[in-house]
NULO-830667 format. One line per 5 residues: number of its first residue (from 1); their letters; for each residue x, y, z of N, C-alpha, C. Coordinates in nm, 4 decimals. Each point is the difference from the previous one (the first is absolute). Layout:
! NULO-830667
NUM> a> X/Y/Z/X/Y/Z/X/Y/Z | ...
***
This chain:
! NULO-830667
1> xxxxx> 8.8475/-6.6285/16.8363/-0.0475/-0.0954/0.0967/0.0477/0.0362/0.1398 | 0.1490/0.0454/-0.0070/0.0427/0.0162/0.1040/-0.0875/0.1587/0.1150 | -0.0217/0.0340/-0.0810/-0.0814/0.1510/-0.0081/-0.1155/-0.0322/0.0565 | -0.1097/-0.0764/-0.0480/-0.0796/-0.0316/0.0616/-0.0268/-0.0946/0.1245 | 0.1084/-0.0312/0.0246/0.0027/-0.0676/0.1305/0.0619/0.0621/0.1238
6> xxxxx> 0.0391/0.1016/-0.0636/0.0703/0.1485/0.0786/-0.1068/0.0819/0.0182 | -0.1336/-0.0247/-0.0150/-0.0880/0.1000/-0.0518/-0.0868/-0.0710/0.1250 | -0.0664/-0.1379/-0.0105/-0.0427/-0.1236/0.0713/0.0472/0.0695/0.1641 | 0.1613/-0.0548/-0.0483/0.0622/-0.0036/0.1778/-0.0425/0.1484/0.0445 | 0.0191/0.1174/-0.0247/-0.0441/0.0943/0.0102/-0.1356/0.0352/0.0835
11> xxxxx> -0.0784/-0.0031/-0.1198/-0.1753/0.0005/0.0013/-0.0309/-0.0602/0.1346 | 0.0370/-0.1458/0.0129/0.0079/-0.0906/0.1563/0.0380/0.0625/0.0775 | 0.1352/0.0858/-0.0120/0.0539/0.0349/0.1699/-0.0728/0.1429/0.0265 | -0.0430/0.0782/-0.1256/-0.1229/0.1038/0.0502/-0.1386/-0.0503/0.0518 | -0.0531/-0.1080/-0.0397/-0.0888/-0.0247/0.0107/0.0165/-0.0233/0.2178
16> xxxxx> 0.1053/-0.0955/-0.0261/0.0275/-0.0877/0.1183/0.0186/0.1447/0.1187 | 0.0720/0.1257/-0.0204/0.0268/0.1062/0.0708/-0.1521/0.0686/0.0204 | -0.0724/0.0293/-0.1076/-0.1224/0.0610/0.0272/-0.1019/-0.0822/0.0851 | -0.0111/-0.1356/-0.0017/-0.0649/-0.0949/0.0897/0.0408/0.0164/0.1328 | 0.1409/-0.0077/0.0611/0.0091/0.0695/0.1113/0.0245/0.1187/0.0622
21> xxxxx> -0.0016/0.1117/-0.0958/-0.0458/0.0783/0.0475/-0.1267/0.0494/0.0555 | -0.1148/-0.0600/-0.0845/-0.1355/0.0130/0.0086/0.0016/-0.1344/0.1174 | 0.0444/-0.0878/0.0393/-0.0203/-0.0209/0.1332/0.0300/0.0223/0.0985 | 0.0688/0.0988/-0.0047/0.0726/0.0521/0.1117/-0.0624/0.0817/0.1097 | -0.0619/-0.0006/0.1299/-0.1041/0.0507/0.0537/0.0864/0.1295/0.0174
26> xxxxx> -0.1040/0.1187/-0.0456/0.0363/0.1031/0.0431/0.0282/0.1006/0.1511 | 0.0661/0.0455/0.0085/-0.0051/0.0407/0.1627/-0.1350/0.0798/0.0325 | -0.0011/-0.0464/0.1352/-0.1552/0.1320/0.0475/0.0366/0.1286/0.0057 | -0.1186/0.0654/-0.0227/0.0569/0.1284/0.0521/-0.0200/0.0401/0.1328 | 0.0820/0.1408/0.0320/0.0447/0.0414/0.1223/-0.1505/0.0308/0.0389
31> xxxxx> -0.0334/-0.0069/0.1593/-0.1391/0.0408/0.0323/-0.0056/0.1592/-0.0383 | -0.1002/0.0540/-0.0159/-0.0040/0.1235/-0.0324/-0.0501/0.0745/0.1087 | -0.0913/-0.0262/0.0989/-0.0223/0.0561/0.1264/0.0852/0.0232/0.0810 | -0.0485/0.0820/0.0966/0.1144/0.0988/0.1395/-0.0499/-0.1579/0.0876 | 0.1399/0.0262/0.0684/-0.0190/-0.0846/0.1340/-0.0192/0.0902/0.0513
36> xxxxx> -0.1748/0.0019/0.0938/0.0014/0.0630/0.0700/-0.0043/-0.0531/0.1804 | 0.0286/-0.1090/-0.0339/0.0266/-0.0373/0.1960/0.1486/0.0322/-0.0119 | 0.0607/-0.0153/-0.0987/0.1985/0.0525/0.0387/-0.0448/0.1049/0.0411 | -0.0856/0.0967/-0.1063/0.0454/0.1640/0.0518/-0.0381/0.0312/0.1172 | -0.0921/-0.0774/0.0439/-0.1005/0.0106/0.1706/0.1291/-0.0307/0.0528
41> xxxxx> 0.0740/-0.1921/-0.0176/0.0956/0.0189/0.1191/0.1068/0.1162/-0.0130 | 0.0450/0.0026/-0.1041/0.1387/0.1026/0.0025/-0.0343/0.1171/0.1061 | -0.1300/0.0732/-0.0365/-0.0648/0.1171/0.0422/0.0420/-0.0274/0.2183 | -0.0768/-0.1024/-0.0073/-0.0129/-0.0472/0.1556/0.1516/-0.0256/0.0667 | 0.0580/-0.0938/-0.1315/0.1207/-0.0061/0.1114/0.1165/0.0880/0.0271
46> xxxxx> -0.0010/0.1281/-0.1294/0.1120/0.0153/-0.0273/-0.0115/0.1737/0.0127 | -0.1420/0.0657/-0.0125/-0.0113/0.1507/-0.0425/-0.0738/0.0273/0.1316 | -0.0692/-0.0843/0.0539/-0.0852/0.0539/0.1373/0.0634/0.0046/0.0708 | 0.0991/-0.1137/0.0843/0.1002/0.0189/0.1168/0.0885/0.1101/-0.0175 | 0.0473/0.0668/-0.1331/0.0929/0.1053/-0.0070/-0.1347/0.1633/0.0221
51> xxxxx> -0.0849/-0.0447/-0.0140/-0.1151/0.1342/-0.0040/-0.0088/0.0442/0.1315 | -0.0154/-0.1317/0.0579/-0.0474/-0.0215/0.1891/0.1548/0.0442/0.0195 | 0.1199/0.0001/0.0213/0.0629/0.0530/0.0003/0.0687/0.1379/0.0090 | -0.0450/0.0228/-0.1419/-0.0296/0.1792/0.0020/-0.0484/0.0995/0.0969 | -0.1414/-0.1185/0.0186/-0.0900/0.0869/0.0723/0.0513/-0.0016/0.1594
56> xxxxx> 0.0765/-0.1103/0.0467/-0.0146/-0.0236/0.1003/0.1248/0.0972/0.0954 | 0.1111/-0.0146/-0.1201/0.0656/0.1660/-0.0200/-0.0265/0.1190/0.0602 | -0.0287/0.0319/-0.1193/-0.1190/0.1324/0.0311/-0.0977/0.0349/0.1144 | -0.0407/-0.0988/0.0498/-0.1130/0.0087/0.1229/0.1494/-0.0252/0.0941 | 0.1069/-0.0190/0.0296/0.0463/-0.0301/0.1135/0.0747/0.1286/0.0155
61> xxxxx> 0.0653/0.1023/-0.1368/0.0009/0.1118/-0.0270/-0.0885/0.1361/0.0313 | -0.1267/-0.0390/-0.0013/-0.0709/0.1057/0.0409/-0.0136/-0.0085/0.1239 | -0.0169/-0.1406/0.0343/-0.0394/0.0022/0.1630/0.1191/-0.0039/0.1105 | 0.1436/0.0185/-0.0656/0.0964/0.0414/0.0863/-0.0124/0.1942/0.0143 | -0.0625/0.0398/-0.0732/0.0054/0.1824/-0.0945/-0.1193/0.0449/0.1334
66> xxxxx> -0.1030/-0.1353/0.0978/-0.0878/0.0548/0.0523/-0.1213/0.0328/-0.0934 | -0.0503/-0.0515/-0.0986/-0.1221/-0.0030/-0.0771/-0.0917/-0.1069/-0.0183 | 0.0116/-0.0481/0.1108/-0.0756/-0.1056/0.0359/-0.1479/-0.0054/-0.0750 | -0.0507/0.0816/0.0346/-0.1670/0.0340/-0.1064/0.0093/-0.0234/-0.1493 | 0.1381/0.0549/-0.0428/0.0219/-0.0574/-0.1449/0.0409/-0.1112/-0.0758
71> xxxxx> 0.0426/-0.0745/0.1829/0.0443/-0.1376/-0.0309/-0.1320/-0.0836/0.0108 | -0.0783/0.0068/0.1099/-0.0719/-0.0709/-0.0009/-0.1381/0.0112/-0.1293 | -0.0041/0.1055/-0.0368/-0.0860/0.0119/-0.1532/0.0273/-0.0423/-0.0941 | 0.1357/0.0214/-0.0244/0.0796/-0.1011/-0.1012/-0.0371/-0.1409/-0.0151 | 0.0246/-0.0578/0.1108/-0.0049/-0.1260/0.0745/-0.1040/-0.0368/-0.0534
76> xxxxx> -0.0855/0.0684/0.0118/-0.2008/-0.0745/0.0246/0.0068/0.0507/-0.1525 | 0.0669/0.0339/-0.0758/-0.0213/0.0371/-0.1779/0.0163/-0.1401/-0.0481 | 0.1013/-0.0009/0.0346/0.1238/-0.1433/-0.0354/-0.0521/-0.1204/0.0406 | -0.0830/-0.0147/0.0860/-0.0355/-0.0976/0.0484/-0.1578/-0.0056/-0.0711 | -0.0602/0.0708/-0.0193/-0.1142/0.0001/-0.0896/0.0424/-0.0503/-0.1332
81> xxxxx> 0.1284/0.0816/-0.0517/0.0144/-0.0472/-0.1352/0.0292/-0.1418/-0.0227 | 0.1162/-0.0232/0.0846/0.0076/-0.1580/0.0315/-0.1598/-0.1038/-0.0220 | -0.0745/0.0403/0.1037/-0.1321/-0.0417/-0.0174/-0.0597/-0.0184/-0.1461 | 0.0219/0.0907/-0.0686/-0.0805/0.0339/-0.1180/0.1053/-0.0916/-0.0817 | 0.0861/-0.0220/0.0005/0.1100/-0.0906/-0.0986/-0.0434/-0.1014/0.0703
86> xxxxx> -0.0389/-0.0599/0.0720/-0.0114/-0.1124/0.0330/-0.1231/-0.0627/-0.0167 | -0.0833/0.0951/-0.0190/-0.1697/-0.0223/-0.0470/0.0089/-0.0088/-0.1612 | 0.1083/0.0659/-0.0788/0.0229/-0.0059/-0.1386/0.0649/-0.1350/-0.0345 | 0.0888/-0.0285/0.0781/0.0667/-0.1859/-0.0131/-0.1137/-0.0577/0.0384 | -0.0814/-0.0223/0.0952/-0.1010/-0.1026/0.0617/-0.1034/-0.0298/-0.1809
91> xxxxx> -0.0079/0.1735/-0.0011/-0.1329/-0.0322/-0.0953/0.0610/-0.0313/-0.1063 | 0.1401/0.0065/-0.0274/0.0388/-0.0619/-0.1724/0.0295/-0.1717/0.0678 | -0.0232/-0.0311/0.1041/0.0155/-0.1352/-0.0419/-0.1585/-0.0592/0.0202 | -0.0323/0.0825/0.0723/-0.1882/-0.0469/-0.0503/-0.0289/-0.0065/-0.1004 | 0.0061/0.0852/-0.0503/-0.0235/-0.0111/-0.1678/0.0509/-0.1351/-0.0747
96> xxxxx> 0.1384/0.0446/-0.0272/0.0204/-0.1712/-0.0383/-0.0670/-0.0728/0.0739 | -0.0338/-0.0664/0.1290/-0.0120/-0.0741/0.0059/-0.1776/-0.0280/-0.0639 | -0.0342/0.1015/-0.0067/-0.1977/0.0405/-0.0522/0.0224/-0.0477/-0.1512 | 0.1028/0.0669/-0.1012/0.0499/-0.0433/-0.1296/-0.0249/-0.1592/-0.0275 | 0.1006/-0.0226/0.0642/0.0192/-0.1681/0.0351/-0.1039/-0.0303/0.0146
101> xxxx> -0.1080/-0.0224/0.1132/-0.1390/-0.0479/0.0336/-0.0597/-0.0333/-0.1630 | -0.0238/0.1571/-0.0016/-0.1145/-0.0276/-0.0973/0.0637/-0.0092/-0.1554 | 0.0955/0.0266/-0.0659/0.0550/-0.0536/-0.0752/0.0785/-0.1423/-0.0799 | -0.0149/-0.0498/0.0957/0.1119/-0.1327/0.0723/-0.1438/-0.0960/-0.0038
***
């Protein structure tokens, strides 16, 4: 008798443990996508000012050396490329924002 009520109390406190476990909301999961506006800002705030830097170096280097022609070509490279990174940010946020439009 005693056995089966050892068996009872038992059976109950599994029962009673598996009930809250199975209510227990599970955690979400981690997003699986890139942040990609971090990597835009990191990029902007943190890798371009040290680039512009470099360059700005270097061009104050050549153009103390008297190579002025190589500074100023440089210059108009750098400043094109700039351009072209900046037409590559403009148009990735067009996009999203075109995504959005017509998706949304």
């Amino acid at each position: 008798m005693i056995a089966i009520e050892l068996m009872e109390t038992a059976s109950s406190g599994v029962a009673h443990a598996l009930h809250t476990l199975a209510s227990t909301p599970l955690a979400e999961p981690a997003p699986k996508g890139i942040n990609t506006n971090g990597v835009v800002t990191f990029f902007a705030s943190k890798i371009a000012p040290i680039l512009l830097a470099v360059l700005g170096v270097i061009f104050i280097g050549r153009a103390s050396r008297g190579e002025i022609s190589k500074v100023l070509t440089s210059s108009a490279i750098a400043i094109v490329g700039l351009a072209f990174i900046a037409g590559a940010a403009t148009l990735f946020f067009v996009g999203d924002y075109l995504i959005d439009l017509i998706f949304e």
